[in-house]
mmCIF file of the C-alpha atoms, coordinates in Angstrom:
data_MODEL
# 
_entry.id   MODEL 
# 
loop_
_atom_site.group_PDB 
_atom_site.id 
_atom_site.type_symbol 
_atom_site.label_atom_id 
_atom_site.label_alt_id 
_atom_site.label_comp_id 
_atom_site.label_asym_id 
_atom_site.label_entity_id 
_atom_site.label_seq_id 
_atom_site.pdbx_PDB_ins_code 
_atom_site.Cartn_x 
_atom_site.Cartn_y 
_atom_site.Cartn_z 
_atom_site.occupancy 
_atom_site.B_iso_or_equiv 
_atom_site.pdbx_formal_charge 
_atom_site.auth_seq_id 
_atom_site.auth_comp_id 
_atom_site.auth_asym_id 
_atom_site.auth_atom_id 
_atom_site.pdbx_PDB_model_num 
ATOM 1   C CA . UNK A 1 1   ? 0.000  0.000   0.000   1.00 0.00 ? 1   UNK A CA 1 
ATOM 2   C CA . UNK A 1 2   ? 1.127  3.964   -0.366  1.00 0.00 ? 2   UNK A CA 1 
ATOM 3   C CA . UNK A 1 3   ? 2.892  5.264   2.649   1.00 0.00 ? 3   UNK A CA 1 
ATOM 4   C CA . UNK A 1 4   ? 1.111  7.929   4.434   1.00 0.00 ? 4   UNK A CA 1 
ATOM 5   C CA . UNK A 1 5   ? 1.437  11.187  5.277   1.00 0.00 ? 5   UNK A CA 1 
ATOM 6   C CA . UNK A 1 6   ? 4.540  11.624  7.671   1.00 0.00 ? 6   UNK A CA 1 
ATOM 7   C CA . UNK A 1 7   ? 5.863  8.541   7.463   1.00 0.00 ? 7   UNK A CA 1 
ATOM 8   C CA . UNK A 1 8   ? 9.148  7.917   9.433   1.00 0.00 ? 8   UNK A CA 1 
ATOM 9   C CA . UNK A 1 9   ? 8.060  10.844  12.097  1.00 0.00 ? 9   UNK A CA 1 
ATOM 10  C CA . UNK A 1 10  ? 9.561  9.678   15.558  1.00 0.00 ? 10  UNK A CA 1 
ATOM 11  C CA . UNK A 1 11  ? 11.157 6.674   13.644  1.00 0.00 ? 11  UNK A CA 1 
ATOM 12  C CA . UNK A 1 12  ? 13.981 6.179   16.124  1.00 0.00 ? 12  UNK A CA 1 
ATOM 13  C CA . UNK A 1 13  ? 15.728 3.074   14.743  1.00 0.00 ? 13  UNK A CA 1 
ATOM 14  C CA . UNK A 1 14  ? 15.769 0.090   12.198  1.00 0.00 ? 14  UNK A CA 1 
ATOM 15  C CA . UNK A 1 15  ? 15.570 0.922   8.423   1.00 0.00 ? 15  UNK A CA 1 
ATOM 16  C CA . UNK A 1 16  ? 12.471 0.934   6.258   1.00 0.00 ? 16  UNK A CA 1 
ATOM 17  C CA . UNK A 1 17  ? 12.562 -0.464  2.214   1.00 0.00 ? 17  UNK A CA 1 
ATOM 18  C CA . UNK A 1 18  ? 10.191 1.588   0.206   1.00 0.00 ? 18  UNK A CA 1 
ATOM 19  C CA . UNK A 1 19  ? 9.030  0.820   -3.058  1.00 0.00 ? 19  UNK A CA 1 
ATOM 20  C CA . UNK A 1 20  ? 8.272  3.696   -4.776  1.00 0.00 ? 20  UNK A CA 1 
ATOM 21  C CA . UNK A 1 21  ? 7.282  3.944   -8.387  1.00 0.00 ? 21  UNK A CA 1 
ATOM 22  C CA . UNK A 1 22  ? 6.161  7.021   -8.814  1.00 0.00 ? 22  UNK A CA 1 
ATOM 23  C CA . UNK A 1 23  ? 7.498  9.109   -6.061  1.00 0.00 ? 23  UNK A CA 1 
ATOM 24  C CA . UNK A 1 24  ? 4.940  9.677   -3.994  1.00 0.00 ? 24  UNK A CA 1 
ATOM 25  C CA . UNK A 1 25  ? 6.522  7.936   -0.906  1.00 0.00 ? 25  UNK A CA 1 
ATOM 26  C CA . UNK A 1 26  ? 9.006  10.123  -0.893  1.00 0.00 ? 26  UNK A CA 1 
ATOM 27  C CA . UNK A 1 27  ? 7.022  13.327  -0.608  1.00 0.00 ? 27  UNK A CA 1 
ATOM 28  C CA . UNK A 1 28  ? 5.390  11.858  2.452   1.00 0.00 ? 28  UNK A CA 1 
ATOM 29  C CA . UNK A 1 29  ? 8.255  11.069  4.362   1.00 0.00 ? 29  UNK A CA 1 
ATOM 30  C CA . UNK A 1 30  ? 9.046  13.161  7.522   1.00 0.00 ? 30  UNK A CA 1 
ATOM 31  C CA . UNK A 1 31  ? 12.885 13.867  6.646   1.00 0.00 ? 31  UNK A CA 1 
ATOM 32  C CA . UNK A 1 32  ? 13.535 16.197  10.037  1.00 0.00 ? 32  UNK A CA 1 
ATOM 33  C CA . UNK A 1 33  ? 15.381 13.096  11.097  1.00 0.00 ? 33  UNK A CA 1 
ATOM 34  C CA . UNK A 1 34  ? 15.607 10.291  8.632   1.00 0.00 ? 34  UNK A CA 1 
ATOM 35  C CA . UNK A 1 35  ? 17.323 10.523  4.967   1.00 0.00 ? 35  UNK A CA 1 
ATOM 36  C CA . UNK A 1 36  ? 16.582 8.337   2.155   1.00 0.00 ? 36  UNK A CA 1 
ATOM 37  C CA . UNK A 1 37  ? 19.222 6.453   0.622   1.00 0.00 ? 37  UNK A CA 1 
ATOM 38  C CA . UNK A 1 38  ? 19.997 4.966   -2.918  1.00 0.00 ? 38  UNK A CA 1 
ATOM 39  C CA . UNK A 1 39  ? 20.172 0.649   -2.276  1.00 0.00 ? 39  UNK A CA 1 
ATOM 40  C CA . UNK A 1 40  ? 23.516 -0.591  -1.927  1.00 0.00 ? 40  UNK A CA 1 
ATOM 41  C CA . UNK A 1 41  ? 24.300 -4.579  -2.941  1.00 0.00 ? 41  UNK A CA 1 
ATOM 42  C CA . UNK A 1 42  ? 23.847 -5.584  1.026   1.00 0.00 ? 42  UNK A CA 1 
ATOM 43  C CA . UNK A 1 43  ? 20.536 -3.795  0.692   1.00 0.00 ? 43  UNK A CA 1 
ATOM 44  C CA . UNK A 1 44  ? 19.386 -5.700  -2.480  1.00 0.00 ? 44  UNK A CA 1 
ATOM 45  C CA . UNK A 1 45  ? 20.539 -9.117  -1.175  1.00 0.00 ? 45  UNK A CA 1 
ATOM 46  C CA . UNK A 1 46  ? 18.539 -9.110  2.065   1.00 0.00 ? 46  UNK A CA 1 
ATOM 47  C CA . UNK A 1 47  ? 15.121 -7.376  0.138   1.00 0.00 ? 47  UNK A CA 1 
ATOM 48  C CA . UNK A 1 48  ? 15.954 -10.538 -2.261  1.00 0.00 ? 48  UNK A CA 1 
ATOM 49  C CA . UNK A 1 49  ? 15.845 -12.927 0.940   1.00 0.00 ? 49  UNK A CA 1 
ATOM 50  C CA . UNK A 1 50  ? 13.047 -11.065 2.296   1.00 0.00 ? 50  UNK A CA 1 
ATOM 51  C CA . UNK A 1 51  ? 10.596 -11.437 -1.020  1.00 0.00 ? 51  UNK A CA 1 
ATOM 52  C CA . UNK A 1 52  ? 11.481 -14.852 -1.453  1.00 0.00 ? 52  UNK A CA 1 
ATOM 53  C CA . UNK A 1 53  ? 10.569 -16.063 2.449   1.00 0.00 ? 53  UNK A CA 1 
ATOM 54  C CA . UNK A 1 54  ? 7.504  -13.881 1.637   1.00 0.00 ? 54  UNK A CA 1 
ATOM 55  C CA . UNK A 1 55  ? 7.267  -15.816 -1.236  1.00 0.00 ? 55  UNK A CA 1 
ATOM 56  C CA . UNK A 1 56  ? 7.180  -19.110 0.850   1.00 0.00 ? 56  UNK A CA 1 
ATOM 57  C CA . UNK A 1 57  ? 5.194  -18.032 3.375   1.00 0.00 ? 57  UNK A CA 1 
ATOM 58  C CA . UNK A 1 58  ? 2.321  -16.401 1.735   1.00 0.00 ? 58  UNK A CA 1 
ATOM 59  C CA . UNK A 1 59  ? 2.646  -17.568 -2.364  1.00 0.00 ? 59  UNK A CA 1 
ATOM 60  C CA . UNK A 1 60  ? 2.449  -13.675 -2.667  1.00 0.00 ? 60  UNK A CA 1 
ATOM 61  C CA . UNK A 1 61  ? 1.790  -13.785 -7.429  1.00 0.00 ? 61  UNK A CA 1 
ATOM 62  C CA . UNK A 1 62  ? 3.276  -9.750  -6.491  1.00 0.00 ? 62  UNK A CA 1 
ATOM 63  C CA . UNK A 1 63  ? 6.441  -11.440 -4.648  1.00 0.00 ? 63  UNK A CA 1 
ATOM 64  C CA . UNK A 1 64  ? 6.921  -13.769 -7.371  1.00 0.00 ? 64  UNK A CA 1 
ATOM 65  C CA . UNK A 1 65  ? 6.155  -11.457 -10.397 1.00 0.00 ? 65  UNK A CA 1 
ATOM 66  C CA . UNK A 1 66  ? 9.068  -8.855  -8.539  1.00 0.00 ? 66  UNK A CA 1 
ATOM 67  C CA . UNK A 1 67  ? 11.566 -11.728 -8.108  1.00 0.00 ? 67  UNK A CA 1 
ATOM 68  C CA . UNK A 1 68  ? 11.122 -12.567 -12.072 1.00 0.00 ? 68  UNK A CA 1 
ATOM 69  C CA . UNK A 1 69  ? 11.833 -9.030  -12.674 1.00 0.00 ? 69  UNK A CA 1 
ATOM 70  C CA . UNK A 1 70  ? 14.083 -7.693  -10.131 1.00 0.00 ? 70  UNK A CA 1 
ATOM 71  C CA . UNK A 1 71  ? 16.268 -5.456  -11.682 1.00 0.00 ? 71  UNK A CA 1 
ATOM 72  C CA . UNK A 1 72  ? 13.116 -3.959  -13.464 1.00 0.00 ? 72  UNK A CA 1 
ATOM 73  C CA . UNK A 1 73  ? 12.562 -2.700  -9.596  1.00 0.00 ? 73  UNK A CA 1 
ATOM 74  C CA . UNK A 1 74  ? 15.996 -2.027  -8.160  1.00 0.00 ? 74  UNK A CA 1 
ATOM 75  C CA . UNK A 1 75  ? 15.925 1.768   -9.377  1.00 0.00 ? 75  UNK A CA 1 
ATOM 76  C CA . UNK A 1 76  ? 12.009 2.044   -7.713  1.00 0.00 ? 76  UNK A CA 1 
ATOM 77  C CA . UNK A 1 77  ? 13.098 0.998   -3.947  1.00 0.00 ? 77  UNK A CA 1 
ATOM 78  C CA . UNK A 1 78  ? 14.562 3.652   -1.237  1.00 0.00 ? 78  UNK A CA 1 
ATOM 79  C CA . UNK A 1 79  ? 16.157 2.788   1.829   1.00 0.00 ? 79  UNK A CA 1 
ATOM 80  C CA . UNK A 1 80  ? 14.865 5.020   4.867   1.00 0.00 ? 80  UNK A CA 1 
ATOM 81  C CA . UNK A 1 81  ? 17.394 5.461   8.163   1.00 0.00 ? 81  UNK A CA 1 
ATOM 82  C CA . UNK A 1 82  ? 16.923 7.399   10.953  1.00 0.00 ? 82  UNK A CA 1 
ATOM 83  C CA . UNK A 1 83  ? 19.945 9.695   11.215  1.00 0.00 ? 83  UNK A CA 1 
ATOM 84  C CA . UNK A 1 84  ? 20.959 8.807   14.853  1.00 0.00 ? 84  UNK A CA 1 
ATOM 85  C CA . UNK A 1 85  ? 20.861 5.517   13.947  1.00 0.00 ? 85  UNK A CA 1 
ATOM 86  C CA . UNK A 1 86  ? 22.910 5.728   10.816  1.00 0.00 ? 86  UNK A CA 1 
ATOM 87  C CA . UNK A 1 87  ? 25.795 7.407   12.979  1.00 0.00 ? 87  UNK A CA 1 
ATOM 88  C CA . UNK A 1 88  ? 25.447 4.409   15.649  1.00 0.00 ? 88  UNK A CA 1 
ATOM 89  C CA . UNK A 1 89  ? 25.655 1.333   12.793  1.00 0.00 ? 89  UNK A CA 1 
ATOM 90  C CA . UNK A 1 90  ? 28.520 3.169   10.832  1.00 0.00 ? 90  UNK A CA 1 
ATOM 91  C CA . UNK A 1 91  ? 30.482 3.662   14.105  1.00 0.00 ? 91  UNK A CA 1 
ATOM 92  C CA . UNK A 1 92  ? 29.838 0.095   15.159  1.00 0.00 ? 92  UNK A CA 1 
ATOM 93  C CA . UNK A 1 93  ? 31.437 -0.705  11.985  1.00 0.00 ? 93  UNK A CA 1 
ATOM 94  C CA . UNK A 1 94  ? 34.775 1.428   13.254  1.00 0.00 ? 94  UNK A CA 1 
ATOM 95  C CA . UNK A 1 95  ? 37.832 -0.806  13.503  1.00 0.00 ? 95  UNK A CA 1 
ATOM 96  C CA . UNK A 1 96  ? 38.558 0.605   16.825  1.00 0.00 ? 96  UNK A CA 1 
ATOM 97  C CA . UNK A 1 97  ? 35.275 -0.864  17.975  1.00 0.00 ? 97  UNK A CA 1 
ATOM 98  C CA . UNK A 1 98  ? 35.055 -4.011  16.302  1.00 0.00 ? 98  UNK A CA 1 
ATOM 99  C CA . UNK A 1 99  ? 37.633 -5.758  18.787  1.00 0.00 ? 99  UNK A CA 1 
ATOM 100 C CA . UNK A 1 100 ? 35.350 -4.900  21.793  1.00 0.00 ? 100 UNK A CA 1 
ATOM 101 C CA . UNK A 1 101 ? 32.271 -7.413  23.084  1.00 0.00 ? 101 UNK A CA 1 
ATOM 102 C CA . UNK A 1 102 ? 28.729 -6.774  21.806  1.00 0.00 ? 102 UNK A CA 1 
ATOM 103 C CA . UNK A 1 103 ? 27.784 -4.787  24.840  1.00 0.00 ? 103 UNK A CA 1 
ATOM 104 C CA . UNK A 1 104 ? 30.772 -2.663  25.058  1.00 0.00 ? 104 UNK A CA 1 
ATOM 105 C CA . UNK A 1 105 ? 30.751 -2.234  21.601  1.00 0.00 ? 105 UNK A CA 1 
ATOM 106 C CA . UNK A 1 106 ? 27.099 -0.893  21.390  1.00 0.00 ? 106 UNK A CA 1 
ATOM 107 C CA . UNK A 1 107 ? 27.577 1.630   24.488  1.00 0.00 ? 107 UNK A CA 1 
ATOM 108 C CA . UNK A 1 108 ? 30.818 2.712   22.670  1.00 0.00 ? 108 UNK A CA 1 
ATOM 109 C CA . UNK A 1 109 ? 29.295 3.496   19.805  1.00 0.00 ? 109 UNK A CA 1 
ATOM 110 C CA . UNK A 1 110 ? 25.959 5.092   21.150  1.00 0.00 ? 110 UNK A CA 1 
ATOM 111 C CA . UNK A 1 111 ? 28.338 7.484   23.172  1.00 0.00 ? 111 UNK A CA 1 
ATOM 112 C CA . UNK A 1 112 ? 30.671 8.496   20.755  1.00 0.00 ? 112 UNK A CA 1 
ATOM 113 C CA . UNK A 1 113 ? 27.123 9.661   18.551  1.00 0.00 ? 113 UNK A CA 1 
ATOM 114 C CA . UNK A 1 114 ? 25.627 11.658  21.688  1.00 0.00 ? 114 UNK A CA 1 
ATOM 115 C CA . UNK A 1 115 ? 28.568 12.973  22.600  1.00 0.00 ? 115 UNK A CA 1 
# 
């Protein structure tokens, strides 16, 4: 279905696929503190995993018809991401992090984006 009006307002976390046609999704977004982004190949690989469970799950013909034509849709998807939690997932990625346990590591990275 469309996205409504002021979608992503008080979106703290996670990330959000839209698929977008026509543009109209991204006019409603609230962008005060989220930012679309352009897919990378990470981002196409797990919306590939995701349509084909959904696939399996529900025999979606709209899940199959977009699998038999995926790069038809590649350049129709956006990626949404809070902004706070863009800075925490790229600093968790920081080699200066990555040595640390899970815990440390997330408290690490949460301060070093507050701070």
């Amino acid at each position: 279905g469309e996205v409504g009006r002021n979608f992503a307002a008080g979106m703290s976390g996670g990330v959000a696929y839209l698929l977008d046609p026509d543009g109209i999704s991204r006019r409603r977004c609230n962008l005060e503190k989220s930012r679309l982004y352009a897919l990378d190949l990470e981002d196409k690989e797990l919306l590939q995993t995701m349509l084909k469970n959904h696939l399996l799950y529900t025999g979606s013909r709209q899940a199959a018809s977009m699998l038999d034509n995926l790069e038809a849709y590649w350049g129709h998807f956006v990626k949404l991401v809070p902004n706070y939690y863009k800075k925490v997932m790229d600093t968790l990625r920081s080699p200066q992090l990555k040595t640390l346990p899970d815990e440390e590591r997330l408290l690490a990275a949460f301060n070093a984006v507050i701070a």
